[in-house]
C-alpha positions as CSV (number, residue, x, y, z in Angstrom):
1,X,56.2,107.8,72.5
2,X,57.7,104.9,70.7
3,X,56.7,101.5,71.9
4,X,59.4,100.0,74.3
5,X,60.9,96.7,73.5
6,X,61.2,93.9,75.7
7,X,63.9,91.3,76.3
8,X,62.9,88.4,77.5
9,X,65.1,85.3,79.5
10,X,63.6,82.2,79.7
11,X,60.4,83.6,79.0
12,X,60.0,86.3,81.4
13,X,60.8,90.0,80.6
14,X,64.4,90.6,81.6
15,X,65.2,93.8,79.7
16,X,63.1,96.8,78.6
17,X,65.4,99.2,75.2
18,X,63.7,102.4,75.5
19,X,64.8,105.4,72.9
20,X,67.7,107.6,74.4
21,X,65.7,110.7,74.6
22,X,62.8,108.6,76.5
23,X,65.0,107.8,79.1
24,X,67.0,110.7,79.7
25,X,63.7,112.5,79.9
26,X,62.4,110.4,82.6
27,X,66.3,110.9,84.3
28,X,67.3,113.9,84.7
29,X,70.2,112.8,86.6
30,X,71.7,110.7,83.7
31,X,72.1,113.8,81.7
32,X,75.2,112.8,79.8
33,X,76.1,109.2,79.3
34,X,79.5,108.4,79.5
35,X,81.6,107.3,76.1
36,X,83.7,104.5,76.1
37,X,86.7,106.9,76.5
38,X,85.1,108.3,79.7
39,X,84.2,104.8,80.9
40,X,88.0,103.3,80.2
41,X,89.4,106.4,82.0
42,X,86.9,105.9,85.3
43,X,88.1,102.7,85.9
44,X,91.9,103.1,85.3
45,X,91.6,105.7,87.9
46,X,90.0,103.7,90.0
47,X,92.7,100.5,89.9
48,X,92.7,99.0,93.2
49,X,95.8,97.2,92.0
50,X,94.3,94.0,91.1
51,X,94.3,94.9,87.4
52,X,97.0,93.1,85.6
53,X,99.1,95.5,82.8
54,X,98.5,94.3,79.4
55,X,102.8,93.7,79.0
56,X,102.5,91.1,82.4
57,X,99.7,89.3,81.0
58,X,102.0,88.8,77.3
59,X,104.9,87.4,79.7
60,X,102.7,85.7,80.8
61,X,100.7,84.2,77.6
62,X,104.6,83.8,76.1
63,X,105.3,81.3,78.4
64,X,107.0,82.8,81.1
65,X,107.3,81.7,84.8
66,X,104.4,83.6,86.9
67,X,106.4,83.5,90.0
68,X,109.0,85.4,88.5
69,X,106.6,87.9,86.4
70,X,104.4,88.3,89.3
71,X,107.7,89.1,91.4
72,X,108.7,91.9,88.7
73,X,105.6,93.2,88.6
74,X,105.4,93.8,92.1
75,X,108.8,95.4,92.3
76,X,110.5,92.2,94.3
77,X,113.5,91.3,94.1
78,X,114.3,87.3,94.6
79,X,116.0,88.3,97.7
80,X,113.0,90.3,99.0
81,X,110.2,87.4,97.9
82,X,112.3,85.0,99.9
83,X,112.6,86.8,102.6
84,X,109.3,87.2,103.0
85,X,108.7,83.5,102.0
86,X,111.1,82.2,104.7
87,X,112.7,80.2,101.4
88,X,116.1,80.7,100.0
89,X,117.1,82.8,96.9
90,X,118.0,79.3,95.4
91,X,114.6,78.4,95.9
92,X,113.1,81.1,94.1
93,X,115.3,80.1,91.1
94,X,114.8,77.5,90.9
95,X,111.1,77.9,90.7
96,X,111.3,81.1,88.3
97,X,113.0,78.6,85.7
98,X,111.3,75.7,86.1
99,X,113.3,73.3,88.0
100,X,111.2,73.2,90.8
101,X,107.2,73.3,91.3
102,X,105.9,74.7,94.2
103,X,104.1,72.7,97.1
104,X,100.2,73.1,97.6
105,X,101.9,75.3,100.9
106,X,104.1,77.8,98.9
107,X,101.9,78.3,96.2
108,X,99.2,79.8,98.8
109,X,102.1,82.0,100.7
110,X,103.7,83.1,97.4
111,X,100.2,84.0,96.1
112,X,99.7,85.8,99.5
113,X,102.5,88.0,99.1
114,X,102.0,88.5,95.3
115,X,98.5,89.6,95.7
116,X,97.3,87.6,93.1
117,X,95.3,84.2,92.9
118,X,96.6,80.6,93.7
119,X,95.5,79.4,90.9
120,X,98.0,82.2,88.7
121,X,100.7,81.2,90.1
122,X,100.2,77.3,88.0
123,X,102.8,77.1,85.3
124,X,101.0,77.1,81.8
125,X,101.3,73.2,80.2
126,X,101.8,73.4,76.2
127,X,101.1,77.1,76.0
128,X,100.7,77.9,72.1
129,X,99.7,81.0,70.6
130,X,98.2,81.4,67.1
131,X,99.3,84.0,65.1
């Protein structure tokens, strides 16, 4: 047996490393351990919808309104989000190109109906991406 080595946080043991053949003799359940492929693929399947597509968070990192990618991504139409806003389609607009900001109010009911934070919803001030 080798000797285990310990981790320690703050000066207590937080963490024991153990060889791989160590541990899986003393589980027997953890037979295989997953690879990072396996992993990756066990928790695209289990997307709750929460988890934001690589191309929405680029729209978003370019600059682009949330309301409006958030809207896209979620299959609205500006129609349909102000309908469900109680707001008209002028609103919406207006706020997808930045004419308008919304109030503390609309900012929690379009978040609501996005599904997504409050805070996303903020436009991005002086947004600059390095190369």
């Amino acid at each position: 047996m080798t000797k285990p080595q310990i981790i320690y946080d703050n000066g207590r043991p937080a963490f024991v490393v153990v060889p791989i053949d160590e541990y899986l003799a003393q589980n027997p359940d953890a037979k295989s351990l997953l690879t990072d492929e396996e992993i990756y693929d066990r928790a695209v399947s289990r997307d709750d919808g929460t988890r934001i597509p690589h191309e929405v968070v680029k729209r978003l990192a370019l600059g682009e309104s949330p309301v409006k990618v958030y809207r896209e991504w979620r299959g609205l139409l500006q129609q349909e989000l102000a309908d469900k806003a109680s707001v008209s389609v002028g609103y919406i607009s207006q706020v997808e190109r930045g004419v308008r900001t919304l109030s503390r109010k609309r900012q929690a009911e379009f978040s609501r109906i996005l599904l997504v934070d409050y805070e996303d919803l903020e436009p991005e001030k002086d947004v600059q991406l390095r190369a």
